[in-house]
C-alpha positions in Angstrom: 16.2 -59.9 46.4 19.6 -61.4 45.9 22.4 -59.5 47.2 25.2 -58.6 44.5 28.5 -58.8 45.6 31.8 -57.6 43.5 34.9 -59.2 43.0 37.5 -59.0 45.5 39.7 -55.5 44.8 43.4 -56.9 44.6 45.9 -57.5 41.8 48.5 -59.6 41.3 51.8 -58.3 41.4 53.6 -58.3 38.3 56.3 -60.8 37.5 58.3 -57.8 36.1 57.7 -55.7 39.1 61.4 -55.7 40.4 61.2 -57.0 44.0 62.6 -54.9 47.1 62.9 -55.3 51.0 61.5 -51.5 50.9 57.7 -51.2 50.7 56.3 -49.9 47.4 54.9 -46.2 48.2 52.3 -44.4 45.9 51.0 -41.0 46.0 47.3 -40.7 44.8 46.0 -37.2 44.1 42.4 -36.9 44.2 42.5 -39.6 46.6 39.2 -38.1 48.7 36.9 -38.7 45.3 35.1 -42.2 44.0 38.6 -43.6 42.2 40.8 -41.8 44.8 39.4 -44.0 47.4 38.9 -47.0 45.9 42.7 -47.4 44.7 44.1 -46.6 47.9 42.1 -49.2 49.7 43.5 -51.7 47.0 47.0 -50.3 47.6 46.8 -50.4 50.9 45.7 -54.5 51.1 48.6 -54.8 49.0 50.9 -53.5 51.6 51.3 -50.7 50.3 52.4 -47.0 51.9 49.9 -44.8 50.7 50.1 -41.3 50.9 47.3 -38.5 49.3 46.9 -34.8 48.2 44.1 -33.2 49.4 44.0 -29.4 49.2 43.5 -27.3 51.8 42.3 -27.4 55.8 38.5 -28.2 54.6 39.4 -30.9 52.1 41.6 -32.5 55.1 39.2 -32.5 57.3 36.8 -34.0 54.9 39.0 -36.5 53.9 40.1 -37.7 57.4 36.2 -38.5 57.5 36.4 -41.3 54.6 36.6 -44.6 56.6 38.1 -46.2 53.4 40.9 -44.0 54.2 42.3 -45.0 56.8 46.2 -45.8 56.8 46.5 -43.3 54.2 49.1 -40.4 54.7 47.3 -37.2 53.8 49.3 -34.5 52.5 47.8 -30.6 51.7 48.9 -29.8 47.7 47.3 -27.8 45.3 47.6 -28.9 41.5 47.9 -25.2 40.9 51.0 -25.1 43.1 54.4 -26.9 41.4 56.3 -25.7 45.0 53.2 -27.5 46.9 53.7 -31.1 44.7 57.5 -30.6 45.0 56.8 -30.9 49.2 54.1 -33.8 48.4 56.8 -35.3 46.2 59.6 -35.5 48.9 57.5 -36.0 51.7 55.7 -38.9 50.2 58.7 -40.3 48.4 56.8 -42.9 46.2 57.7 -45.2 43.6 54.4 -44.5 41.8 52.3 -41.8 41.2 48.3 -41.9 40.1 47.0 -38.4 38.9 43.1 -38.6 39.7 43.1 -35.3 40.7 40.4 -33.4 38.5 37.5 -31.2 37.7 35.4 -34.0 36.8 32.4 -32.5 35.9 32.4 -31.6 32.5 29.4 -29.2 32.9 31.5 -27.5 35.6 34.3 -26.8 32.7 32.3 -24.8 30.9 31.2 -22.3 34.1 34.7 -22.1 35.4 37.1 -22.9 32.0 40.4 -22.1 33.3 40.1 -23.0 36.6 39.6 -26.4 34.6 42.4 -25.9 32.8 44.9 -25.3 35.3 44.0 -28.7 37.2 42.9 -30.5 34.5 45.6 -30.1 32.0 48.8 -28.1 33.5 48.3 -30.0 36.5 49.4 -33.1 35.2 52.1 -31.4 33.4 52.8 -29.8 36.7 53.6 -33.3 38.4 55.5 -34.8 35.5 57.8 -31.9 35.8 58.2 -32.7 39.1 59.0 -36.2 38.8 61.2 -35.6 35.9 63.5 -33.5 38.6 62.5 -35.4 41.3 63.2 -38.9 40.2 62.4 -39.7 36.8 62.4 -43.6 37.8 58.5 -43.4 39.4 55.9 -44.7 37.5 52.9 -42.2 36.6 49.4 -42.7 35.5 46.8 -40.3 34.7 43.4 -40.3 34.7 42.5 -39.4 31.2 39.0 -39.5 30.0 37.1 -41.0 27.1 35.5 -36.8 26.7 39.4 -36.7 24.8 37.5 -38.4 21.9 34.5 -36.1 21.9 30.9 -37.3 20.5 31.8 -37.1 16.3 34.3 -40.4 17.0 33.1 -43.6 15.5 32.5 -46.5 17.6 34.6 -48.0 19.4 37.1 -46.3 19.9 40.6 -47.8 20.8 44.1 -45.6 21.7 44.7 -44.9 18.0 42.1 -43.1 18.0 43.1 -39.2 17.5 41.9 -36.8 20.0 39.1 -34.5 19.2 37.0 -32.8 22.4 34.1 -30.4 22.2 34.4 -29.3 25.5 36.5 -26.9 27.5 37.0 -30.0 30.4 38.1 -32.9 27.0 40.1 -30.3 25.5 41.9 -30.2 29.0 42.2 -33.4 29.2 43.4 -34.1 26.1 46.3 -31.5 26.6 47.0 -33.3 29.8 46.8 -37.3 27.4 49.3 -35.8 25.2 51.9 -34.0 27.7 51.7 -37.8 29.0 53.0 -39.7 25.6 55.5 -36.7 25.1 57.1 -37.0 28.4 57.4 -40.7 28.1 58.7 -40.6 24.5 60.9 -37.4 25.3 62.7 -38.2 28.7 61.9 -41.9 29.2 59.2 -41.3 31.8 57.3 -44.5 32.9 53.8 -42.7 31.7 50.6 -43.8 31.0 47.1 -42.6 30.7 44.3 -44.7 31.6 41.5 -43.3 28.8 38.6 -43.9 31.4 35.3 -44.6 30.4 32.0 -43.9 32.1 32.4 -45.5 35.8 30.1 -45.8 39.0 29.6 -47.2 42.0 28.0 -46.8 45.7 30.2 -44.1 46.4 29.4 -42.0 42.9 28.2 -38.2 43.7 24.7 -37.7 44.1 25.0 -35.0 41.1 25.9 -37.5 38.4 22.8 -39.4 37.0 23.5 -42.6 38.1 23.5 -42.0 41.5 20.6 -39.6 41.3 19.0 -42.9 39.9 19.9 -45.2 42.1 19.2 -43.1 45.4 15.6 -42.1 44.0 14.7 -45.9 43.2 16.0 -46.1 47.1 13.9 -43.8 48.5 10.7 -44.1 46.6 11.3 -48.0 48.2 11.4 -47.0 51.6 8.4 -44.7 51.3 11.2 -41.6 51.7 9.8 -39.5 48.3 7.6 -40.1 46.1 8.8 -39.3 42.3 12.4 -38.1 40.8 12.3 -36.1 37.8 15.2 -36.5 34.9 16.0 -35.1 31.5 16.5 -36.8 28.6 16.4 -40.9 28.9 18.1 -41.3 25.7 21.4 -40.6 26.4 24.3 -43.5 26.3 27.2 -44.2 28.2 29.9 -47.1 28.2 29.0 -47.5 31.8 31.4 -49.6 34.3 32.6 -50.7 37.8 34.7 -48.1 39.2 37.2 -50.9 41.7 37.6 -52.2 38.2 38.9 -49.4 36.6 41.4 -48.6 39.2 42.4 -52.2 39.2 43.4 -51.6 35.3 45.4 -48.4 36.6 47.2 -50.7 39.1 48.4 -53.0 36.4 49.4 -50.1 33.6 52.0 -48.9 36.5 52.9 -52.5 36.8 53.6 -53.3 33.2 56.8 -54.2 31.5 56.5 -51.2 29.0 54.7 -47.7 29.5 51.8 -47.2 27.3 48.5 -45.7 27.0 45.2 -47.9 27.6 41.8 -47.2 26.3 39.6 -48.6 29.9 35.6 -49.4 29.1 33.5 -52.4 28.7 32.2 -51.9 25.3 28.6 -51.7 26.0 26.6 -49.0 25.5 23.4 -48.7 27.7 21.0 -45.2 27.7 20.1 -43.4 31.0 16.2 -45.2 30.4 17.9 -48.5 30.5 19.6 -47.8 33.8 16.3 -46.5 35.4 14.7 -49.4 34.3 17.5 -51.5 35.5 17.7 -49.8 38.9 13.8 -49.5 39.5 13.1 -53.3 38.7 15.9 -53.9 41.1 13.7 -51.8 44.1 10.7 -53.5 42.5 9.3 -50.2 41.6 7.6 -49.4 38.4 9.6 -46.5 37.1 6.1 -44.7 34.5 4.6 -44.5 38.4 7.6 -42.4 39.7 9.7 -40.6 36.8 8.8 -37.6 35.2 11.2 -36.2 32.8 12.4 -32.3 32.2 13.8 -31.9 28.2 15.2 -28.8 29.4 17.7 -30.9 32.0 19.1 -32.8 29.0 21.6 -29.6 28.4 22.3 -30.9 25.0 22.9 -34.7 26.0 24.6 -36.8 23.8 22.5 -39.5 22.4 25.1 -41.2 20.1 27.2 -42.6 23.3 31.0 -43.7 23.1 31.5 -46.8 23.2 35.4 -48.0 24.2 37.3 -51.1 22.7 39.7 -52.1 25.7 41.1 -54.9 23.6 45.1 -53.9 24.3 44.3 -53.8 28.1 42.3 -56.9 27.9 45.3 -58.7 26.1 48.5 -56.3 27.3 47.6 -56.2 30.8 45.4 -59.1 31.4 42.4 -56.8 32.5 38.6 -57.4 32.3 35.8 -56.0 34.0 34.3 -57.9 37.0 30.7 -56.6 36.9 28.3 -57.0 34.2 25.8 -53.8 33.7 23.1 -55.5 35.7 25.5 -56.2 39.0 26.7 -52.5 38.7 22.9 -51.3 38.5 22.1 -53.9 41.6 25.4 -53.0 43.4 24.1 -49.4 43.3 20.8 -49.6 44.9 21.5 -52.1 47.5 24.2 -49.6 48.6 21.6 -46.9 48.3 18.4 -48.8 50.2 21.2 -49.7 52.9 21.9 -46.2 53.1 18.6 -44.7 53.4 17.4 -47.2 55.9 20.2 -46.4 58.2 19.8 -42.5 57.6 16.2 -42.6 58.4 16.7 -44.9 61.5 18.7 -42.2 62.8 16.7 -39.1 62.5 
């Protein structure tokens, strides 16, 4: 089995970057999730002072746990809180500011809708208030979300396209896109949103279907269980690498001008094709292993959005690194890795 191995996680510095004796500082909220992580790392190799929200005594202690951490300052804020970002703000003092902070479960929108909506959407308007008294001078990019578009959009769908969620957790989000393009038109904020596409890797939560996936095909390998059971197979998703996506974020807060940027590879694969993928990849046959549940679908979208990055491939200079099959392959290596050294342990 050959090993797959992504491309390094840096990016260049931008020519129009203006150049200081002062290091460049960021504040990432949600830096304890998949992106969160990832983009500090990067930041960090770039020299870099990195500092992160995390809310609350539990979520610090969890997040001081997160090797990939390490060198980051972490800093208790609550997106509810505009008093608790104003103390992040001055404490941290950065020169850019990545909103990844989010309920990122749509399903979990829909039990808990305006718990959603206060982090989702007036968080982010939260922050941008801040900066805008703070110092309006940072650059700030938010995680938006291709769920703005919801599932009646034509394919692809690029940042003309008009927003139009079907769910509590898209319409949140697409508050949150717009507040974005009205600060930055209305007082000159550097703001962008980064219109994020499906994206996985290693560290992806158990709970979303990739990973459920990928650790299954793991554990069936090594003799650990013996079947998984899924809902529908039919489902598609414009599925990439996550490092890559935060790479993209790193160059929008580099650019010469603010703008928005849709972020996808523009390939559609369905969940069956990513079991397949993953399975062949453990060498397991996945009709031995897989029995499938209709009633976990939970009205899944089978139509699939499919993202045309074309202004961040030519604006930004941004393409993704991994192909479908080296995500898929990047995945369960993590996962047999994992489960080998879990098992050896107990």
């Amino acid at each position: 089995m050959r090993r797959v191995t992504a491309a390094p996680l840096t990016v260049a510095m931008a020519a129009t970057t203006p150049s200081s004796p002062e290091p460049r500082r960021a504040l990432i909220t949600g830096v304890g999730g998949q992106d969160g992580g990832y983009l500090a790392e990067m930041l960090l190799s770039e020299g870099y002072v990195v500092a992160g929200l995390v809310h609350g005594e539990i979520g610090l202690a969890r997040t001081r746990a997160l090797p990939q951490l390490r060198g980051v300052e972490l800093i208790d804020g609550d997106m509810r809180d505009r008093a608790s970002l104003e103390r992040a703000m001055t404490r941290a003092r950065p020169t850019e500011v990545y909103n990844l902070a989010s309920f990122s479960e749509p399903s979990r929108a829909w039990t808990d809708a305006e718990a959603s909506a206060n982090v989702n959407s007036l968080g982010p308007l939260r922050l941008l208030e801040v900066i805008r008294g703070y110092d309006p001078r940072i650059r700030f990019v938010q995680a938006s979300t291709s769920e703005i578009f919801g599932p009646r959009a034509s394919n692809p769908q690029d940042e003309s396209v008009a927003p139009c969620p079907t769910s509590p957790y898209g319409a949140a989000k697409a508050y949150a896109h717009q507040m974005v393009g009205f600060y930055r038109e209305r007082y000159g904020i550097f703001a962008c949103s980064a219109i994020m596409y499906n994206h996985e890797s290693p560290r992806r939560g158990t709970q979303f279907v990739t990973r459920k996936i990928t650790r299954a095909a793991a554990r069936i390998k090594l003799g650990l269980d013996r079947d998984v059971t899924l809902g529908s197979l039919e489902s598609q998703r414009d599925w990439g690498y996550a490092p890559d996506f935060v790479r993209a974020m790193a160059l929008m807060a580099r650019a010469k001008e603010p703008s928005d940027y849709v972020i996808g590879t523009g390939e559609t694969h369905s969940v069956g094709e990513f079991l397949r993928a993953a399975f062949d990849r453990a060498g397991l046959n996945p009709d031995e292993h897989v029995t499938i549940d209709q009633s976990m679908a939970r009205g899944a979208n089978t139509h699939g959005l499919t993202a045309n990055p074309a202004r961040a491939k030519s604006v930004l200079g941004w393409i993704p690194s991994v192909t479908f099959e080296e995500l898929v392959s990047l995945m369960v290596d993590a996962d047999l890795e994992r489960e080998r050294e879990l098992s050896a342990n107990h």
